[in-house]
N, C-alpha and C positions, 0 to 999 in steps of 0.2 A: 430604222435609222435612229429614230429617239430614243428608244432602250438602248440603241447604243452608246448613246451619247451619255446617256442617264449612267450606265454602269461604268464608262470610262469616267467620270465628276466621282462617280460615289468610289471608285478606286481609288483616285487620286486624294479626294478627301481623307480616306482610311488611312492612305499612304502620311501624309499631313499630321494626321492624330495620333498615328503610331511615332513617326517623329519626333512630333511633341511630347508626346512619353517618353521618349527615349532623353531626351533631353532635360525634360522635369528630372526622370530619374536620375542620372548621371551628376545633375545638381545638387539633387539631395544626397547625393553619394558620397559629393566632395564635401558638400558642409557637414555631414557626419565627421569627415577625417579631421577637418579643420576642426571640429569643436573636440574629438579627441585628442589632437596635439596642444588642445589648452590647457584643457585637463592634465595631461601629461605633464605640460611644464608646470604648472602649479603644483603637483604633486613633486615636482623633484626640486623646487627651490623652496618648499618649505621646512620650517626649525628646524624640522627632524628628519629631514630625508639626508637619502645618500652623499648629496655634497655639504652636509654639514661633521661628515664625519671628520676628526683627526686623527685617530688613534686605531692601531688594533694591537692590542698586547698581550704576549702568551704568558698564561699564569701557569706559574711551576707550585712544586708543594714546598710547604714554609710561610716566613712570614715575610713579608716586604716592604719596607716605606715608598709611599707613593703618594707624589708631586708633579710640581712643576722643576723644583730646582735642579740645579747638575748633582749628579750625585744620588740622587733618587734610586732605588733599585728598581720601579718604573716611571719613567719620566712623561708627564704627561704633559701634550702642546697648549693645554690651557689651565688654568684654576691658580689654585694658593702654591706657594713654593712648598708647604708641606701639608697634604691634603690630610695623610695619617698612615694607618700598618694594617693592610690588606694579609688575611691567613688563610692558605689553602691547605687545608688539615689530611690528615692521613685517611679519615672516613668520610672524605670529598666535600665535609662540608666549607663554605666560603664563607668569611667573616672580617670584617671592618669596624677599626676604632679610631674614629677621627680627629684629629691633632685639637690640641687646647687651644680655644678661641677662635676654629674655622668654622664660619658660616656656610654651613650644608645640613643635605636633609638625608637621610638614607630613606627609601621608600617610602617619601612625604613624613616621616616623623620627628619628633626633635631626638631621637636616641641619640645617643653617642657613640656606641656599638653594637650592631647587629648581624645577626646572619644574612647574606647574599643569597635569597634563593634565584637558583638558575635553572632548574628543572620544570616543565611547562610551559604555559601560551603567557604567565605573567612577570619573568622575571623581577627583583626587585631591580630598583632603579636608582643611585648616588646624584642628587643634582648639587652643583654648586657653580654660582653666579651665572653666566650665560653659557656652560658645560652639563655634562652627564655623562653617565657610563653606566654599563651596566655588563654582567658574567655572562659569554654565551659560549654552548656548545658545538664543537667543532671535528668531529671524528670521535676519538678519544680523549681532544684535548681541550683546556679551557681558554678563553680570552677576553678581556677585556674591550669591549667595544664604545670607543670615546668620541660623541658627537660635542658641536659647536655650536649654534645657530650665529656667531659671530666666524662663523671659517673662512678665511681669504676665498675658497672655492665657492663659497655659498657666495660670497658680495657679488665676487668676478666671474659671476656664471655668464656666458655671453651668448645665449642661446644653443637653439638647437638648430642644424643644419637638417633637409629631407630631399628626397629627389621627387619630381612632379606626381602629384597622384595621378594613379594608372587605374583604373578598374578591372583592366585586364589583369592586374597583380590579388585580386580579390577568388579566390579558385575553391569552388566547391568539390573538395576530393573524396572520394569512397573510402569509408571508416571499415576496415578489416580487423575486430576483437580479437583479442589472444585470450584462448579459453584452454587454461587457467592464465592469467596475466602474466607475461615474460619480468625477469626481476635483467637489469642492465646497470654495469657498473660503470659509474659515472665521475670522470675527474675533477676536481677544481683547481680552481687558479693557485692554487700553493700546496697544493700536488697531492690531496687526500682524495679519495678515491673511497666510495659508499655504494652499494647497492642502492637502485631506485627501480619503483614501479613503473610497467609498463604495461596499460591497458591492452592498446592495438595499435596501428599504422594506418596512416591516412596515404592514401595512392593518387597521382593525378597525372600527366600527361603532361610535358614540357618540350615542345619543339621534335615529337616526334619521341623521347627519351622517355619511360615510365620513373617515375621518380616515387620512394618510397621513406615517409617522415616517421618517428614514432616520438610522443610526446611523454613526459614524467606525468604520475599520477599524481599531485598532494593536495590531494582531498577537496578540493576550491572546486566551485562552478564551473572552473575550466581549464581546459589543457594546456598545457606546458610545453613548448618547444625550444628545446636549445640548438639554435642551427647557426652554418656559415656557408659559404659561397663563391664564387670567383670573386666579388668585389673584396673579401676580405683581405686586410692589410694594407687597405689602396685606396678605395672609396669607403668604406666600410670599417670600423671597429675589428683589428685584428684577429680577437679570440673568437668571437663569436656574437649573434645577435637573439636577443627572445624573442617569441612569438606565442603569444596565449588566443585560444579557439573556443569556444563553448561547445559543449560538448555534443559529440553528435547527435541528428534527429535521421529517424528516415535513413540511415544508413550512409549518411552522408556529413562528414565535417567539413566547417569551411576557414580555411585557411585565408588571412589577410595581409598579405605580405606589405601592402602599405602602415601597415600597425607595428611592421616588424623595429624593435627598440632596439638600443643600444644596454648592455648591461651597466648595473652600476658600477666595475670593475672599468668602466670607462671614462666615468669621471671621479674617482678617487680609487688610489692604492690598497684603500685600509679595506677591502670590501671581499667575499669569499666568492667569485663568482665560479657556476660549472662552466666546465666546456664543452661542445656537442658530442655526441659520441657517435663514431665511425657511420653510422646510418645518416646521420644530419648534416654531412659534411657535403653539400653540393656542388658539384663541378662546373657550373653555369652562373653565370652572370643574374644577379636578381637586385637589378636597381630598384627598389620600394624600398618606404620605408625614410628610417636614418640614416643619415648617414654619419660617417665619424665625427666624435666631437674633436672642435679646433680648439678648446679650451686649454686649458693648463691642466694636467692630471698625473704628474710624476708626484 
């Protein structure tokens, strides 16, 4: 009878401790999400993030005066009424001479005119007063990319909206390689379309459905997923939402759909976001995550 007694205490105890594990854990779970959505937002209200952008301008070949004023062949939402004559030469190279008596720097120097390089991880960089801009590559074309750290978007950012964290949304899915790597051609929001790499497909089980993800390769610590969902257009960011994975161990990736963002094509215009492709497009409901931003973004 006392052994009995002993092993019903010492289950119940176990049962108590495992509990409490379970509890501790799911704590630490949430303050991870929470100290990621700081992160987050600190990363997207600062100078040079995505809601500081104003501009995005397609550079043709020729020369162009470029400003602020009307009349500019590009007009730009902030700086001097005439910043100066941006050249996009016949042998692709880019080049700027800045108008007499504008305080700006091209690639931190005092030049007056230089070359625009745009090829590489360093593009050169135009700052002038609380703007900048800089040459980037876009398919085959070129554009002017113009941030603000004074942008109406940046001041009047009003947070970010999320639905409760779920741990159930946290899904350890089986990583299936593509050997050699599948190449998938990928759209963006202003309708260029690029091949991108595509390691393997993470597989997992939703309500009885096999569900099948495959994420972009570029080169980073970790996977890329461009997906959407039943909530999109409704609860959800329209086009689409990201989701980056580190990469798998053990055969297994793990997908965190409470991590899952909102693109920056969500809070500004000017921005090239892709859109998921046919595989990512989920037919179910996946409240994790963000949700759509209420902010201003036309």
């Amino acid at each position: 009878m006392l052994s009995r007694r002993l092993s019903r205490r010492l289950a119940s105890t176990l049962l108590l401790v495992s509990f409490a594990s379970s509890l501790f854990a799911a704590d630490d779970y949430a303050k991870s999400i929470e100290t990621w959505r700081t992160e987050r937002t600190a990363r997207l209200t600062a100078a040079d993030s995505w809601l500081a952008l104003v501009g995005r301008h397609e550079l043709t070949r020729g020369r162009h005066t470029l400003g602020s004023a009307a009349g500019s062949d590009i007009r730009l939402a902030a700086g001097p009424a005439q910043l100066g004559v941006i050249t996009y030469a016949e042998d692709d190279r880019v080049t700027l001479e800045l108008a007499a008596g504008v305080d700006a720097k091209i690639d931190g120097t005092e030049a007056r005119s230089a070359e625009l390089v745009y090829k590489g991880e360093k593009p050169a960089y135009v700052h002038f007063g609380t703007a900048n801009f800089y040459v980037m590559v876009r398919g085959d074309k070129l554009f002017l990319r113009v941030r603000d750290s004074e942008s109406p978007r940046r001041r009047n950012f009003v947070g970010i909206d999320y639905f409760p964290i779920d741990p159930a949304w946290r899904i350890e899915a089986q990583w299936v390689p593509f050997d050699p790597p599948h190449q998938v051609n990928i759209t963006n929001m202003i309708g260029q379309t690029s091949p991108a790499p595509v390691p393997g497909k993470a597989v997992f089980t939703h309500e009885g459905r096999t569900v099948e993800l495959i994420p972009i390769d570029e080169g980073d610590e970790e996977l890329f997923f461009v997906i959407s969902d039943a909530t999109s257009g409704d609860e959800t960011y329209g086009a689409s939402r990201f989701l980056y994975a580190a990469r798998p161990k053990d055969g297994k990736v793990v997908l965190d759909f409470n991590r899952a963002q909102n693109p920056p094509c969500a809070f500004t215009p000017f921005a090239t976001c892709p859109l998921p492709p046919k595989e990512n497009r989920m037919k179910f409901p996946v409240r994790a995550g963000e949700k759509g931003y209420r902010g201003e973004h036309h």
